[in-house]
MDTraj code that builds the backbone (N, CA, C; nanometers):
import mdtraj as md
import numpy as np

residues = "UNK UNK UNK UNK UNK UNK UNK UNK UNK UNK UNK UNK UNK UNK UNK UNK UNK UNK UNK UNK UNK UNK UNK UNK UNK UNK UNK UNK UNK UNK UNK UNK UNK UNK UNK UNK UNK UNK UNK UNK UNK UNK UNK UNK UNK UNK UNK UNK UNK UNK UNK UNK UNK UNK UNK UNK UNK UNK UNK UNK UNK UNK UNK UNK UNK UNK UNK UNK UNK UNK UNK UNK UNK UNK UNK UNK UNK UNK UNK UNK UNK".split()
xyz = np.array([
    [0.0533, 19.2253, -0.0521],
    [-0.0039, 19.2814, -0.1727],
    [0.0007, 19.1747, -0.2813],
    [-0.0872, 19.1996, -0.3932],
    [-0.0978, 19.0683, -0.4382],
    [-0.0600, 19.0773, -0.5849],
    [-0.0004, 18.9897, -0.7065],
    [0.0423, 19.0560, -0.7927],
    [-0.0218, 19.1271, -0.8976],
    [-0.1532, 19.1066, -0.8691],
    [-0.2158, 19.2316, -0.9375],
    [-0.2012, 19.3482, -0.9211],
    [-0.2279, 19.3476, -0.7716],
    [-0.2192, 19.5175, -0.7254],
    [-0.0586, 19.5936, -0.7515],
    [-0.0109, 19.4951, -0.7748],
    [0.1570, 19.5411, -0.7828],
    [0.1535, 19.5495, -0.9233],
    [0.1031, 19.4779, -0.9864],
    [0.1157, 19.4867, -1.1538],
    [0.0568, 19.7057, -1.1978],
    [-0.0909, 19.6487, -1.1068],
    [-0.1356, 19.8041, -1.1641],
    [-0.1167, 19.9194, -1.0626],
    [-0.0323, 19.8957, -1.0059],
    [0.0682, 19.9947, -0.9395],
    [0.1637, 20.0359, -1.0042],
    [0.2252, 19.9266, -1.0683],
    [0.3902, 19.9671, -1.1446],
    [0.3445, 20.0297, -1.2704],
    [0.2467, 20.0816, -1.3163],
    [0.1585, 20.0976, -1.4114],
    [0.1653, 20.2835, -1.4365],
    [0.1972, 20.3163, -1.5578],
    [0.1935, 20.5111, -1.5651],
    [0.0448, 20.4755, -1.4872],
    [0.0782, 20.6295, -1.4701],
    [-0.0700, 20.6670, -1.4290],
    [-0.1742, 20.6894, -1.5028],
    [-0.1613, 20.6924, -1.6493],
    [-0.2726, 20.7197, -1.7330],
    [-0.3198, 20.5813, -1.7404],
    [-0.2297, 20.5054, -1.7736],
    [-0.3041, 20.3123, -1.8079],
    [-0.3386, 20.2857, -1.6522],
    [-0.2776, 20.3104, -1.5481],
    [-0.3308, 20.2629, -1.4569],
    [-0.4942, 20.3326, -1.4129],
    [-0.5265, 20.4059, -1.4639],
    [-0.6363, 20.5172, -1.4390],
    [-0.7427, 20.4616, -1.5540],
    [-0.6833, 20.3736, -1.6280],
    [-0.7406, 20.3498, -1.7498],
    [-0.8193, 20.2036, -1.7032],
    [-0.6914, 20.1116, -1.6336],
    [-0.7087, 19.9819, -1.6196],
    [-0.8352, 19.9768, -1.4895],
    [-0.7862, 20.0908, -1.3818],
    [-0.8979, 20.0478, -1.2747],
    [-1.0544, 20.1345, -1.3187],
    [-1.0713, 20.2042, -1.3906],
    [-1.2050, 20.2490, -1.4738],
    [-1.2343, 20.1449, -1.5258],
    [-1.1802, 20.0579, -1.6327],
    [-1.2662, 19.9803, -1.7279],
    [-1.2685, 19.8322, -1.5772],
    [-1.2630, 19.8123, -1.5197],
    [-1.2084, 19.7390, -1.4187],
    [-1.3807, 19.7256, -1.3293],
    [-1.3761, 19.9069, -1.2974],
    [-1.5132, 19.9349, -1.1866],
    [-1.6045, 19.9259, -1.2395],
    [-1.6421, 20.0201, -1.3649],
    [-1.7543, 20.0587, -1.4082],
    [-1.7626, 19.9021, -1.5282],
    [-1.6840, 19.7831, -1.5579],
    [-1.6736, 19.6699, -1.6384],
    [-1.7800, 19.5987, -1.5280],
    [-1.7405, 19.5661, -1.4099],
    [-1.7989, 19.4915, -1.2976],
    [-1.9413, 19.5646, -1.2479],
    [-1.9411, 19.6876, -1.2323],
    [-2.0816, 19.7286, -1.2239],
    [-2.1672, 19.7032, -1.3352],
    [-2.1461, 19.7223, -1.5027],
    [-2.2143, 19.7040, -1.5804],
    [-2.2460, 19.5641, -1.5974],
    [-2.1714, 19.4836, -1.5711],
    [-2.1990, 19.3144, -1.5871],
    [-2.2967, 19.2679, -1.4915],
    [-2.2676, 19.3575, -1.3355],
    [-2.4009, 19.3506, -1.2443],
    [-2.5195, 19.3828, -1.2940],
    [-2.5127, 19.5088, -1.3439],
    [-2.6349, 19.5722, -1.4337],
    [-2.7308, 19.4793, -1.5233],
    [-2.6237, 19.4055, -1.5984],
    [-2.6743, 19.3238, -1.7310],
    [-2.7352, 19.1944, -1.6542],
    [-2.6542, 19.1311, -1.6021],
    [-2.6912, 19.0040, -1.5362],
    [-2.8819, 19.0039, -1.4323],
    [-2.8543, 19.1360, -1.3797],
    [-3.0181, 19.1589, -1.3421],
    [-3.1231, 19.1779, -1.4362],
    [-3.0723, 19.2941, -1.5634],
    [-3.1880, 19.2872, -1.6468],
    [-3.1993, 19.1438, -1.7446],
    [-3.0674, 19.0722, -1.7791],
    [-3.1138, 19.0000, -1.7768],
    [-3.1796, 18.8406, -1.7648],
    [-3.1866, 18.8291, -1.6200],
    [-3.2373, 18.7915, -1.5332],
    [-3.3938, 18.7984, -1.5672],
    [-3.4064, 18.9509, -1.5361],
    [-3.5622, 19.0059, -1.5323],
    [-3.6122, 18.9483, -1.6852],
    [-3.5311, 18.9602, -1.7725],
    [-3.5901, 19.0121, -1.8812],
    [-3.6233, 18.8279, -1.9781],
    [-3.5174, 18.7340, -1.9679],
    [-3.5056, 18.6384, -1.9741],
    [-3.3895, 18.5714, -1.9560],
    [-3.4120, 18.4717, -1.8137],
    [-3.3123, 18.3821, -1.7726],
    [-3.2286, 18.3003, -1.8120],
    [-3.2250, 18.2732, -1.9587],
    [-3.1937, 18.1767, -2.0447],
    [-3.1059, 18.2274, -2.1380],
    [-3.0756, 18.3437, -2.1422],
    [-3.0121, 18.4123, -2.2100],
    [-2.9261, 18.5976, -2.1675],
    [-2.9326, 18.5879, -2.0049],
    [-2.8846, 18.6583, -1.8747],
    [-2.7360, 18.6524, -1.9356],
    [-2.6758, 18.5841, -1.9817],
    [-2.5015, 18.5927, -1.9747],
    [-2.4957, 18.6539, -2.1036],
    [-2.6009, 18.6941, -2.2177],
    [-2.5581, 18.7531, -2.2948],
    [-2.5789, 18.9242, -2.2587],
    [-2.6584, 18.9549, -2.2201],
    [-2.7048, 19.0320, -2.1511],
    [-2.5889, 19.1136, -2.0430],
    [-2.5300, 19.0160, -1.9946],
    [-2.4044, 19.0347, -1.8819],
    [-2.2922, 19.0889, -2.0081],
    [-2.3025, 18.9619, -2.0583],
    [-2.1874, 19.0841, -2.1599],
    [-2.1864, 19.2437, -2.2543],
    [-2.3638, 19.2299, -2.3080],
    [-2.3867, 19.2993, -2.3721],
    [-2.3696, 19.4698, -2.2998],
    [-2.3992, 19.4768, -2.1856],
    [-2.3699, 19.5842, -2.0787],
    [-2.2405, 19.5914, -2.0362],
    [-2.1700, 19.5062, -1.9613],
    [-2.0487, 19.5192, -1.9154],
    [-1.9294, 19.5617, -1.9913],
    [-1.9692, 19.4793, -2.1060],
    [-1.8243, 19.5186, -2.2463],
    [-1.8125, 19.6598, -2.3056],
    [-1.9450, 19.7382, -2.3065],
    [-1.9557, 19.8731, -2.3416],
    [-1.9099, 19.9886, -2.2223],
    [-1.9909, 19.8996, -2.0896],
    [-1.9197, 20.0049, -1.9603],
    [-1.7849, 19.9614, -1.9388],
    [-1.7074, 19.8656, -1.9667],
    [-1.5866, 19.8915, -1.9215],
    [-1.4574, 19.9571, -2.0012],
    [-1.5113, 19.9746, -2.1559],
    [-1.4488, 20.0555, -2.2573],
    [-1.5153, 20.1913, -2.2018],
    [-1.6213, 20.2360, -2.1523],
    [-1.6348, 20.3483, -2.1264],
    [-1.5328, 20.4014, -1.9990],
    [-1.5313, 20.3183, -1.9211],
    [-1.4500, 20.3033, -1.7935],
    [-1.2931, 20.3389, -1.8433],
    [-1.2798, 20.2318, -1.9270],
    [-1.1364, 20.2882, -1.9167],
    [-1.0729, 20.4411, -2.0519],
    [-1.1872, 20.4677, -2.1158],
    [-1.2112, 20.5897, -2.1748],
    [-1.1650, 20.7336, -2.0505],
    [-1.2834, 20.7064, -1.9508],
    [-1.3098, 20.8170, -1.8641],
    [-1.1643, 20.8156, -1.7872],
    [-1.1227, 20.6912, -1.7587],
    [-0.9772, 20.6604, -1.7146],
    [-0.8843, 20.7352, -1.7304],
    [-0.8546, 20.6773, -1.8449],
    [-0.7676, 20.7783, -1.9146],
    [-0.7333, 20.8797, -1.9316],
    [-0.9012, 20.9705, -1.9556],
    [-0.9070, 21.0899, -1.9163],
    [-0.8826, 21.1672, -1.7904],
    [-0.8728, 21.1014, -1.7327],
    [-0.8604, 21.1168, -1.5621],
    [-0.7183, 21.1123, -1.5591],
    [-0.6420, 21.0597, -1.5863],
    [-0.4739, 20.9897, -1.5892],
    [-0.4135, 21.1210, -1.6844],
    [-0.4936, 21.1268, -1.7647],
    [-0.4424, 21.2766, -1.8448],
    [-0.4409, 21.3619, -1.7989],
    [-0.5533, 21.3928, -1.7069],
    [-0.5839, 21.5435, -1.6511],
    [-0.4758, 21.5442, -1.5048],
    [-0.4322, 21.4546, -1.4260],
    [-0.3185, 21.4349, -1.3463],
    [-0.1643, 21.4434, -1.3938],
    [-0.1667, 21.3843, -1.5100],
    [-0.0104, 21.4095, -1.5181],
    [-0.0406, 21.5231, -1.5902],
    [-0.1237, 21.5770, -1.6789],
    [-0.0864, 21.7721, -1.7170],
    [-0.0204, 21.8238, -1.5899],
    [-0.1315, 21.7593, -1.4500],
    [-0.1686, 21.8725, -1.3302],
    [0.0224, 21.8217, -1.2722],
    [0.0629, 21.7011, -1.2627],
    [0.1871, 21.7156, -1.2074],
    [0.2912, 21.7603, -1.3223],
    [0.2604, 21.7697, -1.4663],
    [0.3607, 21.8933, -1.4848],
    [0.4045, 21.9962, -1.5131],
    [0.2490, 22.0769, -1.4458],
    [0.2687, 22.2128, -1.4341],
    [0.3518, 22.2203, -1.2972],
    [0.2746, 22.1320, -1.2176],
    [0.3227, 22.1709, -1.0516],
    [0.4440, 22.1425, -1.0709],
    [0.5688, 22.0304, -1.1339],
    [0.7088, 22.0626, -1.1952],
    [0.7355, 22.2247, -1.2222],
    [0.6573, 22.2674, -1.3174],
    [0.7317, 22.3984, -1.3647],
    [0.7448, 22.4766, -1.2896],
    [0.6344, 22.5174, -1.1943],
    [0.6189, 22.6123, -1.1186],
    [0.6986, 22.6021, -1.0254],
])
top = md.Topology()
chain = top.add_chain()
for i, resn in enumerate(residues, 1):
    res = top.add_residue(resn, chain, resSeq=i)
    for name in ("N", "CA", "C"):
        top.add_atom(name, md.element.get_by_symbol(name[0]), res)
traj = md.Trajectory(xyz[None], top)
């Protein structure tokens, strides 16, 4: 295992839920950007890469979070009960 994966392992579960969202949807949006623009103009593609990716991966680790929240509520009800 490598020390990343150990880093965002040792990680709560809300930041870790946080870190691999802005992480997926960061790397898909930079794919996104880098094609349009590509398409749109080649000469200026890496701004483009950022201009997409930097917004999806704050969204990413938004939805994250939210996700990391809605798990630890869910493990501590399943505690109470």
């Amino acid at each position: 295992m490598s020390d990343v994966q150990r880093a965002i392992r040792d990680l709560p579960v809300v930041a870790r839920l946080a870190v691999v969202g802005a992480l997926v949807l960061g790397a898909a949006g930079a794919a996104v950007g880098l094609v349009l623009g590509l398409l749109a103009n080649p000469s200026t593609a890496w701004a483009a890469t950022v201009e997409v990716g930097l917004p999806a991966a704050v969204l990413g680790a938004v939805l994250g979070a939210l996700a990391g929240t809605a798990v630890r509520l869910r493990q501590r009800d399943a505690r109470r009960s």
